[in-house]
C-alpha positions as CSV (number, residue, x, y, z in Angstrom):
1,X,9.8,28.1,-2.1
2,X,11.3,25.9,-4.7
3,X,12.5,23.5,-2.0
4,X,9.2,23.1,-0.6
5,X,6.8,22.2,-3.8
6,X,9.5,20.0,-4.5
7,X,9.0,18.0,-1.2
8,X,5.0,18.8,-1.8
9,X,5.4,16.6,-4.9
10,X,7.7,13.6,-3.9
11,X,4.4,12.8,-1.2
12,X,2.8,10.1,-2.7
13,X,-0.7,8.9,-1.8
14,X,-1.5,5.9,-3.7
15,X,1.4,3.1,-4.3
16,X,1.2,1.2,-7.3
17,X,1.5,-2.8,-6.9
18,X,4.8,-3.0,-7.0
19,X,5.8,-0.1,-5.0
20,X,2.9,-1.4,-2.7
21,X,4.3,-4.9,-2.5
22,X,7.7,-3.4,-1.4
23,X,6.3,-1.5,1.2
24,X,4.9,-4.6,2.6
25,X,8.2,-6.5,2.4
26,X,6.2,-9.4,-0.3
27,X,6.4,-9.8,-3.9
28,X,3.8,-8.6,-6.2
29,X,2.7,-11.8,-6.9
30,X,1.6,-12.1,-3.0
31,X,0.3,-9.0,-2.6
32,X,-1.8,-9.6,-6.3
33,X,-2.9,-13.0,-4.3
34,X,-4.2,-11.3,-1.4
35,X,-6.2,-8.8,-3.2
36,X,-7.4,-11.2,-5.7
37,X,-8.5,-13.9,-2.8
38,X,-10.3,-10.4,-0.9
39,X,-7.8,-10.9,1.9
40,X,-5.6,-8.3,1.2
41,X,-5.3,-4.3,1.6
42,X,-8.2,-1.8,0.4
43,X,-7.1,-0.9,-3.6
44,X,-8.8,2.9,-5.4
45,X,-9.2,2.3,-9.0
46,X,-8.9,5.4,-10.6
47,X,-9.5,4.4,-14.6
48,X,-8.0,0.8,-15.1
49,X,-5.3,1.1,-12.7
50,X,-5.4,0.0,-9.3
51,X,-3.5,1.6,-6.4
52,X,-3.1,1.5,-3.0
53,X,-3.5,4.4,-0.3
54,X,-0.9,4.4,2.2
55,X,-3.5,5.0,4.8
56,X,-5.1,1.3,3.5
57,X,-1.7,-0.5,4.2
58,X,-0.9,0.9,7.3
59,X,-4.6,-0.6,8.3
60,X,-4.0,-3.6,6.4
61,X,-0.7,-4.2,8.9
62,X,-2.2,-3.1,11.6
63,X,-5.3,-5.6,11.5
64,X,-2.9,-8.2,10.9
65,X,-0.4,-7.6,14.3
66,X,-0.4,-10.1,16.6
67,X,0.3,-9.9,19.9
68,X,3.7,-11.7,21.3
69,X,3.8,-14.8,23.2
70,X,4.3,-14.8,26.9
């Protein structure tokens, strides 16, 4: 049972920027740009810190695939 709420807790929902930004393969300056410009991903303040939800960056890559040339 230890084992497992272990593993329970190392899930994380919300990425900070710089976590974020990794994820995303940009620096946090980018990803700050995007947000700040209202083209990037979705961000859930909680307090004065801003996250993102790994649900929002998945739909944030996925909007921005693009098809291959043929």
């Amino acid at each position: 049972m230890h084992g497992k709420a272990h593993t329970e807790r190392s899930i994380k929902l919300l990425l900070d920027y710089p976590a974020a930004a990794e994820a995303l393969s940009m620096s946090r300056g980018a990803l700050r740009d995007l947000v700040y410009k209202g083209r990037g991903p979705i961000v859930t303040k909680i307090g004065n810190r801003t996250f993102f939800a790994v649900k929002d960056l998945e739909a944030f890559v996925d909007a921005h695939r693009e098809a291959g040339m043929r």
